[in-house]
N, C-alpha and C positions, 0 to 999 in steps of 0.2 A: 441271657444272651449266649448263643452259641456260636462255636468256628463251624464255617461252613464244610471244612476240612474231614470234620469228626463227623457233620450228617450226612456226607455223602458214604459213608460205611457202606456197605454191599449195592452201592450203585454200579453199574456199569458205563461207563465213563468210554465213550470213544477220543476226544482231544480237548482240552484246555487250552482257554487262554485268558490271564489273567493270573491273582492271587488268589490260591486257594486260604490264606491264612485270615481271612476278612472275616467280621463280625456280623452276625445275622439276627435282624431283630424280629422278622415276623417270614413265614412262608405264605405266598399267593400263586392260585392258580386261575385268580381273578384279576387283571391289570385293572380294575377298577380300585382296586382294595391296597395297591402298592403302592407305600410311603420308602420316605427317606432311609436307607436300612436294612429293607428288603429285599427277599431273592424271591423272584417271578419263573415261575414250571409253568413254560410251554407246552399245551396240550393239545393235542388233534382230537376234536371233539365232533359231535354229531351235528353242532347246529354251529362252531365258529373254530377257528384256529387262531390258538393262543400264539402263534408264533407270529402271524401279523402284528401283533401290541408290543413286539419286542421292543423295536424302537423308540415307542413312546413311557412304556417303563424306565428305560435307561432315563432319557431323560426328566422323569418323577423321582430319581433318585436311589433305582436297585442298584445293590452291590453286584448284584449276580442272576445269571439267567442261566436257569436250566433250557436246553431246546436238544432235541433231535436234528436240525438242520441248520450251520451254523447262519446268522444272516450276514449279507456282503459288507456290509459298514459295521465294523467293533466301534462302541465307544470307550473312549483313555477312560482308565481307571474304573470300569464295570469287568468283572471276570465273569466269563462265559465257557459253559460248560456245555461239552458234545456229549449225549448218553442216546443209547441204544433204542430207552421205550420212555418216552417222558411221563407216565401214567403210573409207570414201574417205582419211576423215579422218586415219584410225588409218593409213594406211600412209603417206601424206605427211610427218605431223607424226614416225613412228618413224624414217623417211629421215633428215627434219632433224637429228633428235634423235641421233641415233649417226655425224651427220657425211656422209651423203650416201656409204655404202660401195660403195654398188651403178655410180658413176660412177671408184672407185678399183680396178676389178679390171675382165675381160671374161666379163662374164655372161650365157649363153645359157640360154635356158629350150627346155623339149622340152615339148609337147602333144602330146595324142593319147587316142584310150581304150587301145590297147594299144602295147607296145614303151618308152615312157616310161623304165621303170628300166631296163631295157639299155642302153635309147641313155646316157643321163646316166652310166649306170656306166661305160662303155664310154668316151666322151670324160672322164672323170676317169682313168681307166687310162691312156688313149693319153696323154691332155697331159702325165699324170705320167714318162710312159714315156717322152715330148721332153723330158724335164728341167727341165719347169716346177712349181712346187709348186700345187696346184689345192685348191680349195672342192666338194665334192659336196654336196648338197641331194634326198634321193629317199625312196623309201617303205622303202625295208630299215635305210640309214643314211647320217647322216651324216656327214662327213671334215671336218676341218681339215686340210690339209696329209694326216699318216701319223694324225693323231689320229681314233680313231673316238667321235662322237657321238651315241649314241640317237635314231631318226626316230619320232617320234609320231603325224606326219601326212604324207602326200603332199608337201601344202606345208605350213609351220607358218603362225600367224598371224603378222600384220606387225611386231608387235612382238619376237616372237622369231627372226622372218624378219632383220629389221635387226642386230637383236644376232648375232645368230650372221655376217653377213657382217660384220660391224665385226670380230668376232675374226678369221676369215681374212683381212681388210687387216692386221690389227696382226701375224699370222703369218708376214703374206709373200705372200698366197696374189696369184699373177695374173690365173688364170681360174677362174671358176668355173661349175660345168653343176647344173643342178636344172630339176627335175620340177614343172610348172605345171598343178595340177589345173585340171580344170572349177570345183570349187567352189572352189577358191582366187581364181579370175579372177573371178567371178559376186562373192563377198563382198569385192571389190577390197584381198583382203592383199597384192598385189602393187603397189596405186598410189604411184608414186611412184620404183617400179626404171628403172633404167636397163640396156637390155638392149643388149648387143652383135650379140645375132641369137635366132630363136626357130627352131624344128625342128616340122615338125608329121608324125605318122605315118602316122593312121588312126583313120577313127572309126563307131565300129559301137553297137548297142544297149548302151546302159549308163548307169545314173546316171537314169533317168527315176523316180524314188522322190526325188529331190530338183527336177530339173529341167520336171516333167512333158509334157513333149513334145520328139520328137527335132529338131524345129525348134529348138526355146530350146538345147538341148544344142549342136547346131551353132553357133547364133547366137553363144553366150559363148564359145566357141573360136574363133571368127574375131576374137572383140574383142580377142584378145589379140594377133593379128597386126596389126588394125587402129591401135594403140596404139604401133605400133615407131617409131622415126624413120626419120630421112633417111638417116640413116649408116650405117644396121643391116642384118644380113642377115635373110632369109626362104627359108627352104627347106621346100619342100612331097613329098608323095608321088603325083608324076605319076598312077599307077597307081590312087590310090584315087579314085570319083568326087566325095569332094566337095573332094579337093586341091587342085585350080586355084579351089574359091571361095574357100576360104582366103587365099587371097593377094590375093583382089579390091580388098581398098580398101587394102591396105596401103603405107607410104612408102617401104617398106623394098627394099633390093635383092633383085628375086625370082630361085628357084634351083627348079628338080627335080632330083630321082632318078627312075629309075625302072626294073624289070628288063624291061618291055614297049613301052616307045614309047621317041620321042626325049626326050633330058633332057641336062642341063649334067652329072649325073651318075648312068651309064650300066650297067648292071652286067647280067651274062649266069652265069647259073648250069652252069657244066660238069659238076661230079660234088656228090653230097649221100650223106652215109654218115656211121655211127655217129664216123668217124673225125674227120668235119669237112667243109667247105665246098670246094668249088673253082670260082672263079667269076672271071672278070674283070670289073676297074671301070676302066672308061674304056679299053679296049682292055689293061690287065695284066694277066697272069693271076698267082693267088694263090690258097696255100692258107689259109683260114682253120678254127681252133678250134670254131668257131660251129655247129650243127648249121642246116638246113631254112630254106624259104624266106623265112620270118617273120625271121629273124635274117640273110637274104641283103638284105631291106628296110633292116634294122636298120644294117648293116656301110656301108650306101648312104651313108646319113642322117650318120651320123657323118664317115664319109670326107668328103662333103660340107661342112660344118660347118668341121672340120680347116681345108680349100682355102681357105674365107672367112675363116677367121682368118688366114691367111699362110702356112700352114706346107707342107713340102716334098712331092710326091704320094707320091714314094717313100720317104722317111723314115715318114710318113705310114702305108703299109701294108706297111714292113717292123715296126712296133711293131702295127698291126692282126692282123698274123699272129700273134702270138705269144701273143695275149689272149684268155682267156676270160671269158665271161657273167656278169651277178647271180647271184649266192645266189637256187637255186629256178625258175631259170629253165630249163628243159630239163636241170635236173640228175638223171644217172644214174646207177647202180650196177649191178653185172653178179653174180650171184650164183656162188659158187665151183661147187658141183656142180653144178645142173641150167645153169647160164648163163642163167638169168630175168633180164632187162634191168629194172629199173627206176625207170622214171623218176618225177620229182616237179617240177610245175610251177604256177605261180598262178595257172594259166588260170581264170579266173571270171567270163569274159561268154561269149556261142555262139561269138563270131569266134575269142575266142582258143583256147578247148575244141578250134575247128571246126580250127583251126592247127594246133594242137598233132598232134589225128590224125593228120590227111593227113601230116604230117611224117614218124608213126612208118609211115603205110603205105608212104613213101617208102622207110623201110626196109627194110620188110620182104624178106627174102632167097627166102619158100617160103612156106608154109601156118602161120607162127605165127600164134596168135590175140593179138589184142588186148584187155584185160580193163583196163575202167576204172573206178577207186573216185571221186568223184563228187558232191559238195553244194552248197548255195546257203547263202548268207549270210542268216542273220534281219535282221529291222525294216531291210531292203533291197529294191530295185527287184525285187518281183513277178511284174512282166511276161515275165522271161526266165528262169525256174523251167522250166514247160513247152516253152520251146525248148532249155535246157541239157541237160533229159533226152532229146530226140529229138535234137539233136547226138552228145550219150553213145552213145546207141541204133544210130544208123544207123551209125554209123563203128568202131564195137567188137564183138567176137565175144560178150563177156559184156560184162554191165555192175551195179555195185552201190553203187547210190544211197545214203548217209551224212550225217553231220552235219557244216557246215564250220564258221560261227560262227554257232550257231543266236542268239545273244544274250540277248533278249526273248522268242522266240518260241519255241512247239512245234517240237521239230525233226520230230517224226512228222508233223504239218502240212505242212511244208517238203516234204519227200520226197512226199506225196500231192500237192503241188502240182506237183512234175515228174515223176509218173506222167500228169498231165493228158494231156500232148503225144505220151505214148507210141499209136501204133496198137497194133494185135490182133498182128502180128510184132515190134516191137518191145517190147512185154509179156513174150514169150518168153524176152527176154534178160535179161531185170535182177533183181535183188532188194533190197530195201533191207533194211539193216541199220544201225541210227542209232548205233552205237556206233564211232568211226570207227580205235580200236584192231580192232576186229575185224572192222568192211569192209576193210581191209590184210591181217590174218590171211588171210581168206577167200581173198581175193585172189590170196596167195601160193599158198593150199593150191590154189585152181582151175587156176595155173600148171603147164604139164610145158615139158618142156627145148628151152629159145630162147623161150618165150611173154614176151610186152612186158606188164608191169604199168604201169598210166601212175594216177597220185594225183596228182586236179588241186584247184586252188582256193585251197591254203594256202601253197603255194610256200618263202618263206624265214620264214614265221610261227612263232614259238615257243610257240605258246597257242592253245589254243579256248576262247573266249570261252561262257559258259550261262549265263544267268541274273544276268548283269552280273559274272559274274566269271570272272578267267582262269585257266584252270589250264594248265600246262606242259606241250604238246604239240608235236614238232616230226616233221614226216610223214618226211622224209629219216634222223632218228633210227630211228624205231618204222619205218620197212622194212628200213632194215639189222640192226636185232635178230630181228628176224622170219627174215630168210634164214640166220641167224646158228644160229638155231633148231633151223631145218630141216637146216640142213649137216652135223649131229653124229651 
């Protein structure tokens, strides 16, 4: 149990009223979740505002209410606290609250719009694989140690951000890597960590359905390099152009990768095949797991990272070698009889779509066609609907447009909105089919022997979400039954 006195540490506090010296048994930014004991953070949220529930909190029993705006009726004997940003709030006072975990382990955060869960899985494999026990934090899942814990969100909020690193101190854990979204840094669930060094990848169209302008999108991902200390590292992606702003204001010690210019870390791609990578970094050459160039960036970033933490170059990419990718991430399967390659990947913005392609044209040995199955996410960023289908289009022999998590929305809608971007030759190619069991079938059956099937968007996803509810879909599953099918 904690004084509430001691978790408000680096809050900003506009007025009190009440006892700050009261006892705190649990923090909520959920009034559903607040018992007898509790302090309730009011938050301005996208879909409800926690400072309506003030008053029914008090009455369940909070000691104390964080809020932004005080409300006109105090109740005797609840202390209410006026702060600046309640968002802010919530990650400082969850810090305090669970013992400041984020300054007892080395915690590197990754940004980016794509690469994010590679990189983080990737440096929780490698460290694991230096014989350290590590913390993951990412969009598929997350690790204590061997233990796997359910990922709800990219990032979680602060409050189950803190909790969850307090179990990896109390496990043992000494590093830990996690995935820093845009809107986790924007809603400051991150205020209050203590980072060891941050990763930034790449950032292309995405997220403007929340952020509305790719100015703000950049902006809040620089904040979070901006935010690092004296002692921490930064490591950017040479290559992309807005990598060197990234680093602009930061205090942190700055680092590149990059496979085109000069950087601290250097990488040149030799061979790229179904089999894997073969690239030198930093004058090594090595074979990696990893397939195409997006993952040659990937393998940089990480290596990188490794260095700044201490650890040896070549211990380093003799355990790099040996690793493979997330769940969903350029994952493929090769069918027995015809040998239809099948891959399945979360590509779900144009760059990553745009990646994913060129990679498998990298492949290609002859005249296979490429055929991609292909959707957008409902009550999602709009804007790149019509560029995801002219990515689809121009880069694939066939193309058939489907449902990915339409949610709220018409998915027939969706699909007519990335027919937008199609010209009069790209129209040729596609068809939509919103049933996404049978844009795969179709798929399969357009297939003849060596033809690439590529199902993007849902990656390591076990559900498609309609109409607010999810029902049990996993793309990797339904292709391999599919070919399964067909083999008999």
């Amino acid at each position: 149990m904690a004084i509430l006195q001691d978790i408000l540490y680096k809050v900003r506090i506009r007025s009190v009223h009440g006892n700050l010296a009261v006892k705190v048994k649990a923090l909520h930014i959920d009034s559903r979740k607040v018992a007898k004991g509790d302090v309730f953070i009011a938050i301005k949220g996208a879909a409800a505002d926690g400072h309506q529930f003030i008053d029914s909190v008090a009455e369940k029993g909070a000691v104390a209410i964080i809020c932004e705006e005080m409300p006109s009726t105090l109740k005797e004997g609840v202390t209410y606290v006026q702060v600046e940003n309640s968002g802010a709030a919530a990650g400082f006072m969850a810090h305090n609250f669970y013992g400041q975990p984020s300054e007892k382990v080395k915690l590197v955060g990754v940004t980016g719009t794509n690469g994010k869960t590679t990189i983080a899985t990737l440096l929780y494999k490698l460290f694991s694989g230096l014989g350290y026990k590590c913390g993951l934090l990412s969009t598929v899942q997350n690790h204590i140690g061997s233990e796997i814990v359910p990922a709800t969100h990219t990032t979680p909020d602060a409050i189950s951000l803190n909790a969850l690193l307090k179990q990896m101190v109390e496990a043992g854990c000494t590093h830990v890597f996690m995935e820093t979204s845009s809107h986790a840094i924007h809603q400051h669930r991150i205020a209050g960590l203590k980072y060891a060094g941050g990763l930034f990848s790449n950032i292309t169209h995405d997220h403007l359905d929340y952020h509305k302008t790719f100015d703000e999108y950049i902006r809040v991902k620089k904040s979070f390099f901006d935010g690092l200390s004296s002692d921490a590292f930064a490591i950017s992606n040479a290559d992309d152009k807005r990598g060197p702003v990234m680093l602009q204001n930061t205090q942190a010690h700055k680092y590149y990768y990059s496979l085109r210019t000069m950087a601290e870390f250097k990488g040149k791609i030799l061979e790229n095949g179904l089999t894997g990578l073969v690239m030198t970094i930093n004058d090594q050459e090595v074979h990696f797991r990893l397939i195409g160039e997006f993952n040659a960036y990937n393998l940089l970033a990480v290596y990188g990272a490794a260095i700044c933490l201490g650890e040896d170059k070549f211990e380093v990419l003799r355990v790099l070698s040996e690793l493979t990718g997330a769940e969903g991430r350029f994952d493929y399967i090769i069918s027995v009889k015809d040998k239809v390659i099948g891959i399945v990947d979360y590509a779900h913005t144009p760059d990553a779509l745009l990646n994913v392609l060129v990679t498998i044209k990298g492949l290609r040995k002859g005249h296979e066609q490429v055929i991609t199955v292909v959707g957008c996410g409902g009550d999602r960023d709009k804007t790149k609907r019509p560029v995801m289908g002219e990515v689809a289009c121009e880069h694939s022999d066939r193309v058939i447009f489907t449902s990915d998590n339409p949610r709220s929305e018409d998915p027939e809608q969706i699909l007519r909105d990335m027919e937008t971007g199609l010209n009069t030759a790209a129209k040729r190619k596609f068809i939509a089919i919103v049933d996404r069991k049978e844009a795969i079938k179709t798929a399969v059956n357009l297939a003849g022997p060596d033809d690439i099937v590529l199902i993007a968007g849902k990656g390591h996803e076990k559900y498609q979400e309609i109409k607010g509810v999810k029902h049990p879909f996993d793309d990797k599953q339904v292709l391999t039954e599919i070919f399964k099918l067909y083999e008999r």
